[in-house]
Each structure stands twice: as structure tokens, then as C-alpha cells.
Legacy VTK file of the C-alpha trace (Angstrom):
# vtk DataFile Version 3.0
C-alpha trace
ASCII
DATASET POLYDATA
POINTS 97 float
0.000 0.000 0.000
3.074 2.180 0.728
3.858 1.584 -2.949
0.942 2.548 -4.531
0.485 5.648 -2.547
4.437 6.991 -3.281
3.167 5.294 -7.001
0.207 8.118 -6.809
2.474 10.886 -5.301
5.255 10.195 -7.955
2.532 10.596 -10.478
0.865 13.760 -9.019
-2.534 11.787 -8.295
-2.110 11.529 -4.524
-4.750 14.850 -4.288
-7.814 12.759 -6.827
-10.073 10.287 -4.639
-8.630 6.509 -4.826
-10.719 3.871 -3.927
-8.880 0.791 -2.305
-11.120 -2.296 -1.984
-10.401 -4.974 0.166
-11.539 -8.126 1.373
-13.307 -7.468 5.535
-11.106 -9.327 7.819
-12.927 -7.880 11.051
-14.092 -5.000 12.864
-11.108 -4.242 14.919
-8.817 -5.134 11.760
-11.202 -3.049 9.591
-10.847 0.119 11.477
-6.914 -0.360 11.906
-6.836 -0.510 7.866
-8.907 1.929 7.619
-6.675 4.311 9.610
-3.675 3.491 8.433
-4.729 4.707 5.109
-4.376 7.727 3.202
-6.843 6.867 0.316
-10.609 5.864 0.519
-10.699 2.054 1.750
-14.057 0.198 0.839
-14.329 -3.211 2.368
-16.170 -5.828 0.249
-17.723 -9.001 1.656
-15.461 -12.393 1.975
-18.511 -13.900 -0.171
-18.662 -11.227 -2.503
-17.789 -12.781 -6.324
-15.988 -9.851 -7.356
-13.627 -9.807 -10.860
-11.176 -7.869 -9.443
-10.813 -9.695 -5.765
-10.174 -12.802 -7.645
-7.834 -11.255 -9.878
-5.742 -9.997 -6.601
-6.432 -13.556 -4.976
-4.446 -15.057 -8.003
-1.557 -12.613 -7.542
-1.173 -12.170 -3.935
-0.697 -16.108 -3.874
2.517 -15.930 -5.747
3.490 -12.947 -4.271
3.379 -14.083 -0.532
4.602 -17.657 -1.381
7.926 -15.529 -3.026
8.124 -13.346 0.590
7.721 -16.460 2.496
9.682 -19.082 0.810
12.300 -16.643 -1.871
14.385 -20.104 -2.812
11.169 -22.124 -3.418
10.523 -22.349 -7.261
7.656 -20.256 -8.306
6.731 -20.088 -11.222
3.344 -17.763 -11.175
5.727 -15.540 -9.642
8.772 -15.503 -12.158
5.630 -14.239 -14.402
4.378 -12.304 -12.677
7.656 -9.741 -11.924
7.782 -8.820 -15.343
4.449 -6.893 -14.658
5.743 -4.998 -11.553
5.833 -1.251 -11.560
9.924 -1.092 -11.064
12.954 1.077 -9.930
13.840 2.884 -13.601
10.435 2.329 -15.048
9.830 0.312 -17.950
13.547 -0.349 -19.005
13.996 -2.437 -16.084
11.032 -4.863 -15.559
11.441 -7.751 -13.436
14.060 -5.733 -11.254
14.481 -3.631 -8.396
10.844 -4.269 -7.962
LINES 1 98
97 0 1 2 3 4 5 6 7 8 9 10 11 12 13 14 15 16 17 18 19 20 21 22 23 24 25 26 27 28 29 30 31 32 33 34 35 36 37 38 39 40 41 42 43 44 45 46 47 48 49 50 51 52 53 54 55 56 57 58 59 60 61 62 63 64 65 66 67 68 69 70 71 72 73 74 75 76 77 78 79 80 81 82 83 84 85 86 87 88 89 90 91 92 93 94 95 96
């Protein structure tokens, strides 16, 4: 989340509403989120069959696993880096992400 919001600073956005949704968790989690936050946080249901929760589901996976175990193969993962938002921009995808 620290990323995204330096991401919206870097690109002058950080002012424009941004709408974060996320899955609930519960109400004391909720509210600590919700604080911690610069940017408008909408929580959605766990049971909600949203596009773009899915979507995040099949990326946070790989992402996690990668934090958790870095020598583990992971393949989702090694495709996944050359999508990152990186250190240099565009030249240097897959790096310094």
C-alpha cells in the first residue's frame, strides 16, 4: 500500500479520490486498515464474487509464497515480476521491484 500511494504521489494523483477495496477481515482489523490509510478504503464481503478480488487472490498467492519461501521455485511468480511497476520504469522490468 506504501507503494501505490508513493506510485500516486510520484505521479501527481495523490490529491484525486482513490478507492482501495479490500476483502473485511474484522471489525477491529477493519478500522486499523482503515486508519492506516491515506486513500478511501471500501471493504467488500469475503462472499462477494468480485472480478477484481479474484484477480488480486491469483496474484497475492505468488506474491506471498515468493516473501515467504524466496528459494522455493515459483513459477506464477517468475511471471508475474515482469508486470511490476519497477525502480527505472519500464527499461527495467522484473528488477528492483
Amino acid at each position: 500500500m506504501e507503494t501505490l500511494w508513493e506510485f500516486l504521489e510520484e505521479k501527481t494523483e495523490n490529491t484525486k479520490k482513490t478507492h482501495i477495496v479490500v476483502v473485511q477481515r474484522g471489525p477491529k482489523e477493519d478500522k486499523d486498515l482503515e486508519l492506516e490509510l491515506p486513500p478511501e478504503v471500501i471493504f467488500a464481503d469475503k462472499n462477494a464474487m468480485s472480478t477484481g478480488l479474484q484477480f488480486a487472490d491469483l496474484v497475492a498467492r505468488p506474491i506471498g509464497l515468493k516473501t515467504l519461501r524466496p528459494e522455493q521455485e515459483n513459477r506464477s511468480f517468475d511471471i508475474l515480476k515482469s508486470k511490476f511497476y519497477c525502480e527505472g520504469g519500464r527499461q527495467n522490468t522484473g528488477k528492483n521491484f
